[in-house]
Structures are given as structure tokens and as C-alpha cells.
C-alpha positions in Angstrom: 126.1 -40.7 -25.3 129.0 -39.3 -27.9 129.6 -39.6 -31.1 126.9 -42.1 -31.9 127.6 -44.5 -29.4 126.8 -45.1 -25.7 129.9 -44.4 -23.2 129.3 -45.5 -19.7 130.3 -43.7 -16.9 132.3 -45.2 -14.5 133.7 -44.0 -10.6 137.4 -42.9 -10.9 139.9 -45.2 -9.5 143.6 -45.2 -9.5 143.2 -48.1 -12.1 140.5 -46.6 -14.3 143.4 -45.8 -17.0 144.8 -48.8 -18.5 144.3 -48.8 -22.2 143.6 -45.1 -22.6 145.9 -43.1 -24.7 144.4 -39.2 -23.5 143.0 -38.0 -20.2 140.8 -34.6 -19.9 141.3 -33.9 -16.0 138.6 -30.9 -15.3 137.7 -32.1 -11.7 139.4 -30.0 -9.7 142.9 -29.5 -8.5 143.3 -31.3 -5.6 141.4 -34.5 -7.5 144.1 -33.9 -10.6 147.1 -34.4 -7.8 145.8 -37.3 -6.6 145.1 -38.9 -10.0 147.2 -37.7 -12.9 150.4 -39.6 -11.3 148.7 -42.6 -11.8 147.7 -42.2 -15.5 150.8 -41.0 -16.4 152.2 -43.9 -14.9 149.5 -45.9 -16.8 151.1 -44.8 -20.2 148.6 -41.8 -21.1 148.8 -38.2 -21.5 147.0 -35.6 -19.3 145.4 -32.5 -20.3 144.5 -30.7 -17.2 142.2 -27.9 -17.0 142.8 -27.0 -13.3 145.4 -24.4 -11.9 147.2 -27.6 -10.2 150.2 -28.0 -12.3 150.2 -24.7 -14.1 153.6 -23.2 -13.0 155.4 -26.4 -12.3 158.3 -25.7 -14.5 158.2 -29.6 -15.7 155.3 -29.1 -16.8 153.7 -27.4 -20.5 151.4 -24.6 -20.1 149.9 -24.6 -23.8 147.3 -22.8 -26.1 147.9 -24.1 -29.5 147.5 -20.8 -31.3 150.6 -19.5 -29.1 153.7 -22.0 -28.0 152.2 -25.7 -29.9 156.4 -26.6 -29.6 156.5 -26.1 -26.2 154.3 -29.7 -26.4 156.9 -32.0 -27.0 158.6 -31.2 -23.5 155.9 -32.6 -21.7 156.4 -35.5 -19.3 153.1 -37.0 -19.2 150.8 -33.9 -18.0 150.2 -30.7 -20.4 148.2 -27.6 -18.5 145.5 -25.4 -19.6 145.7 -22.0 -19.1 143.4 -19.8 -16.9 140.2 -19.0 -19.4 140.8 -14.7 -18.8 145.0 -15.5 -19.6 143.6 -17.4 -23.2 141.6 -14.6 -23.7 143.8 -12.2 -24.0 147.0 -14.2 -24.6 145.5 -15.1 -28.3 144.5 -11.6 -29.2 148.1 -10.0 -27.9 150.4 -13.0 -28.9 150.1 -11.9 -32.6 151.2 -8.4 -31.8 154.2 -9.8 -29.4 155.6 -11.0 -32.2 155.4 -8.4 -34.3 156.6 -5.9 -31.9 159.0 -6.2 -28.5 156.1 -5.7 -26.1 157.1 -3.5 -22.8 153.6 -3.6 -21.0 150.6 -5.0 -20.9 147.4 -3.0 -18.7 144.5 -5.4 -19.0 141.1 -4.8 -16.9 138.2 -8.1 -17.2 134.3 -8.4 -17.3 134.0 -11.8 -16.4 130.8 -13.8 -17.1 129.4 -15.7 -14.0 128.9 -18.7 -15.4 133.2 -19.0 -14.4 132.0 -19.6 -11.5 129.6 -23.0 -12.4 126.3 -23.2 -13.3 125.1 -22.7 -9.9 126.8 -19.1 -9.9 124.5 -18.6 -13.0 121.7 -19.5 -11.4 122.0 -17.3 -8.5 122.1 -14.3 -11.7 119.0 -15.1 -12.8 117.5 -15.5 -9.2 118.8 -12.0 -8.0 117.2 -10.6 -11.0 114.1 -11.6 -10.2 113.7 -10.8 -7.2 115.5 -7.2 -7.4 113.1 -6.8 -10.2 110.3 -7.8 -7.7 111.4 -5.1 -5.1 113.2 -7.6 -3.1 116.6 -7.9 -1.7 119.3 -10.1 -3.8 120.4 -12.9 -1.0 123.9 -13.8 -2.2 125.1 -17.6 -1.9 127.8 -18.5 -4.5 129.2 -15.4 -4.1 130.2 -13.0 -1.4 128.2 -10.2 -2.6 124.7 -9.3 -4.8 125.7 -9.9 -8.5 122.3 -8.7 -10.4 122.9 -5.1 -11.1 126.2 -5.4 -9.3 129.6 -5.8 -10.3 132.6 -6.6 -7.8 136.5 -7.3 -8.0 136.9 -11.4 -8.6 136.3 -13.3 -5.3 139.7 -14.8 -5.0 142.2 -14.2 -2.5 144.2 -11.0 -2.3 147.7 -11.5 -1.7 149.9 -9.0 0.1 150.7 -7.0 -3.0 147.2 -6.4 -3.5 146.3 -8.5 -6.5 144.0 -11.4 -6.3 144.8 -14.8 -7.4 142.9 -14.4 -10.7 145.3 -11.1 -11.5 148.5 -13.2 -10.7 147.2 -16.3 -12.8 147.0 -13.4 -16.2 150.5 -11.9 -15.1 152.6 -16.0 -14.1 150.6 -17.1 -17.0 151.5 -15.1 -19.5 155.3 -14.7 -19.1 155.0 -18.7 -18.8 153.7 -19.1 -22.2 155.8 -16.0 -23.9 158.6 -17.6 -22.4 159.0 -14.3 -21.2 159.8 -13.8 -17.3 160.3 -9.4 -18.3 156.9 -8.9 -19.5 155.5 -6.2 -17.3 151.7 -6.7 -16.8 149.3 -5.1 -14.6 145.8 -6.8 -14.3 142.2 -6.3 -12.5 139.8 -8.6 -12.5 135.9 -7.9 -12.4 132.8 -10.1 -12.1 129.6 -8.8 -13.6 126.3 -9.8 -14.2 126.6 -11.6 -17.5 125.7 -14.9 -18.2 128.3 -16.5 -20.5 131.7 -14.8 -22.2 134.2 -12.7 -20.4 135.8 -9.6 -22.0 138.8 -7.5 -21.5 140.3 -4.3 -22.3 143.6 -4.0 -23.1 146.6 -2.1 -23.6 150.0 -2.6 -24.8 152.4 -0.7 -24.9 155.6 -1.2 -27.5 159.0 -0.4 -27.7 158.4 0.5 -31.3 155.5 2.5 -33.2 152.5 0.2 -33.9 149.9 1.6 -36.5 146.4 0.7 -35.6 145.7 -0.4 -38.6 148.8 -2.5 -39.2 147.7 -4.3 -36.1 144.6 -4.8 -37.4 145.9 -6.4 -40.4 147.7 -8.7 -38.2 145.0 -9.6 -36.1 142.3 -10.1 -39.4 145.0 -12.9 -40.1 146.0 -14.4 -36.5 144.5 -18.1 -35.6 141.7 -17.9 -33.5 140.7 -14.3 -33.8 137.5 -12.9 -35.5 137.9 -9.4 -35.8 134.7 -7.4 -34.9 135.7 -3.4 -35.5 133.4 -1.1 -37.1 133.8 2.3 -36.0 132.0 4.1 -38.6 128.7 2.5 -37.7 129.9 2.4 -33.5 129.6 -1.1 -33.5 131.8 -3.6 -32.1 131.6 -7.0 -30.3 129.6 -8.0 -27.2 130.1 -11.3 -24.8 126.5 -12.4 -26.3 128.1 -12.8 -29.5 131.1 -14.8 -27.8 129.0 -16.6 -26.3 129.4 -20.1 -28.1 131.9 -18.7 -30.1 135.5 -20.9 -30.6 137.2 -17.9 -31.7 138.4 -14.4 -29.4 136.8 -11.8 -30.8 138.5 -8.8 -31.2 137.8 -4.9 -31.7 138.3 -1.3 -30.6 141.6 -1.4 -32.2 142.9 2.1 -31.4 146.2 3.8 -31.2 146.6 5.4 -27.2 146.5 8.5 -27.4 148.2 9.1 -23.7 151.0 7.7 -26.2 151.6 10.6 -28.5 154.7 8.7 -29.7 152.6 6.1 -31.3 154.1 3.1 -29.3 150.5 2.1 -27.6 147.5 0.3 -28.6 144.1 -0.1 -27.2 142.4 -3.4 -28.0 138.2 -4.7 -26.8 138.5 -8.5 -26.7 135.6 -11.3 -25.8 136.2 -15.2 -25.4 133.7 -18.0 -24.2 135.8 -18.8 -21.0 133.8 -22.1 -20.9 135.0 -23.0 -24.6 138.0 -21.5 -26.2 139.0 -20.5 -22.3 138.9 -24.2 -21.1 137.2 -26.8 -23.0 138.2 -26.0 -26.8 141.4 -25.4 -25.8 142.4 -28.8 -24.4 140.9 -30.6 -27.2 143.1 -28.5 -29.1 146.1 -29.5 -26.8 145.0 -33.2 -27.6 144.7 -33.1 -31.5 148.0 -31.2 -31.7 149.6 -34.1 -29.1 148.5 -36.1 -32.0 149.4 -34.7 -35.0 152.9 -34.1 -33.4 152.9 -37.8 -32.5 153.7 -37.2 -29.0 152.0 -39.3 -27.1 
């Protein structure tokens, strides 16, 4: 049921496209591969959520509020970023262009529900039963999440970043359109249930003023700033949580940067909207009003 009406839900097939102008593909790479082809080949336009087609170099890597132009490049199939990359792209990308960015040093508190709804279950389950003297048993992932936090349980390459750290770093340059970038990321699950959150630092070529960057932010596309200092109060993932906009705060000059070239920013996103969902609606309505499709 949607938007008044009644949609029926049918099995995928390779044929299932005719007729349909936009596809949302959020089932999973190896399901995108096998599918998108043929709607492409069926006349529509792919969104896809999964990490299948991310770095193909054919392909658009998109979040509207950063590279919308890069759109009209596409050759049937547009891809959604990784949620933690959104996160902190759309809070930073204002600043990149303000500023010739020489580093980024970003650290995430990812929410378990990145992991499915299942992974949010097992949260609540470990909680009650550490909370009832008992042992957490962990199934969805490889170690007890209640009380617990733990790097992110993809693979660690041979430089010793896991898959979710490269995705931030490949990402980002993709999108920037900037292969230089330098950026260093770790990637943490903890027990939250919806909303990851990052900490970040930039450094500049330039002097940045706090509050200048502030400014900039208070003005950016999809960012809420969230930065009261006086009263110790600043954003938490429960308030992202539902939220379409990053929230941003802790906007700080580094002090290990007595030249005044670094800044220190607190940033939260609902990875399940703004990190996936929002943004490839957003990806749609801008393939419309550009009238690409």
C-alpha cells in the first residue's frame, strides 16, 4: 500500500521492467549484477543502493547535496554511497569548497541497525539477558554487542583497514572528484539502535575560523546545526534518528594545530535514511528535474 493505492508485489524477473521509467535496486549486490543490465536494457534508470557498482568508473556515485552534475554522465545505473561516506561527505563537502582540504581523520559510532533489523534485535536480546546476569550469545555478529563496542565486522585488507574504512576513503575522493584527498578512517559498531555518528577532523591548507565554518555549515543543504557549548549540549544519534538532515556540532578549531588550519567537527546521520534510502529518492527526483532519464 503507497500513496493511497494498493501496489502488488510481484517475484523479480528479468522481464519485470518493461514500462518502468525508475528502478530502486536495494537487494543486494550480487542480485543488482544479475538484474540492473536487464533494466537498463529495458529503457529505465537504476538507482542502486548496494556497493556493486560504486567504483566502476562508468558509473555515477551521487549524493545530491554534493556532485547533482555528475548525474547526467550516467549510462543507465547511478550508485548510492556507503551511509558512514554520506554522513560525513555532506557535513565536510561544504568546507571542501571553501577551503583546499589536505586531510581528513574521521573515527565512526555506527548504529546496529546497519546491519538489518535482525542485528537490532540481537541488541535488545543481549541486553536483557546481560541485564539478567546472563551471558550475551552473539549470532549476527562475531562478538557481544550490549555493553560492547568492536571495530566494524568487515574484512581487513592487508593494509589494515577494513572494507567499511576503504568504502569512506574510495568513496570520497570519487565524489570530490578528488583522487589526492588524504583520509584516514576507523570504523566502530556500538550498541545503538538507529543513527551513526562520526568525529571528524580536517585539516586545511589555509586558516579556517570555527566560527566562519559554522556559518557555512548553518547554511549548507542538508545540515542542521546542533552546537551549543555554553549550555554543553550538542547532538546525539537519538535525535538523528528519523532525521533527513546530518546533524552537525562540536565545531572546534584543533588545537594540536596552533596555526589555525584544523577543525574538529561531531556529526550524526540516520544511515537507514539520509545514508541510503533518502538519498536515492533524492538521486531519482534530481534524474527528473534534470530530465535525464
Amino acid at each position: 500500500y503507497f500513496n493511497g493505492s494498493s501496489i502488488q508485489v510481484q517475484e523479480l524477473g528479468e522481464d519485470s521492467f518493461a514500462g518502468v521509467d525508475i528502478v530502486l535496486a536495494s537487494a543486494g549486490g550480487s542480485l543488482s549484477k544479475q538484474f540492473n543490465p536487464h533494466a537498463v536494457a529495458a529503457g529505465a534508470v537504476v538507482v542502486d543502493n548496494t556497493s556493486a557498482y560504486r567504483m566502476d568508473p562508468d558509473v555515477p556515485l551521487v549524493v545530491p547535496e554534493i556532485n547533482p552534475e555528475d548525474l547526467a554522465a550516467h549510462r543507465g545505473i547511478i550508485a548510492n554511497p556507503n551511509c558512514s561516506t554520506i554522513i560525513m561527505d555532506v557535513a565536510v563537502w561544504p568546507l571542501y569548497q571553501r577551503r583546499s582540504v589536505k586531510r581528513i581523520v574521521v573515527s565512526t559510532y555506527q548504529a546496529v541497525s546497519g546491519a538489518g533489523a535482525p542485528a537490532m534485535q540481537e541488541l535488545e536480546e543481549q541486553t536483557r539477558q546481560v541485564l539478567a546476569g546472563e551471558e550475551a550469545e552473539p549470532a549476527e555478529f562475531p562478538h557481544p554487542i550490549a555493553f560492547n563496542l568492536f571495530s566494524h565486522d568487515s574484512a581487513v585488507g592487508p593494509e589494515g583497514y577494513c572494507e567499511e574504512e576503504l568504502k569512506m576513503v574510495r568513496e570520497t575522493r570519487k565524489m570530490f572528484h578528488d583522487d589526492a584527498l588524504q583520509i584516514s578512517a576507523t570504523t566502530i559498531r556500538v550498541p545503538v539502535l538507529r543513527a551513526h555518528s562520526e568525529a571528524i577532523n580536517v585539516e586545511f591548507a589555509e586558516p579556517f575560523p570555527a566560527a566562519e565554518a559554522e556559518a557555512i555549515l548553518a547554511e549548507a543543504a542538508g545540515v542542521r546545526i546542533v552546537n551549543d557549548p555554553e549550555q554543553n549540549y550538542f547532538h546525539m544519534p537519538i535525535e538523528a534518528s528519523g532525521c533527513d538532515v546530518v546533524l552537525v556540532g562540536r565545531i572546534r578549531q584543533d588545537i594540536s594545530r596552533p596555526d589555525g588550519t584544523g577543525l574538529d567537527l561531531w556529526v550524526s546521520g540516520d544511515q537507514l535514511r539520509k545514508g541510503a534510502a533518502l538519498n536515492a529518492v533524492q538521486i531519482a527526483e534530481e534524474l527528473i528535474a534534470r530530465k535525464l532519464l
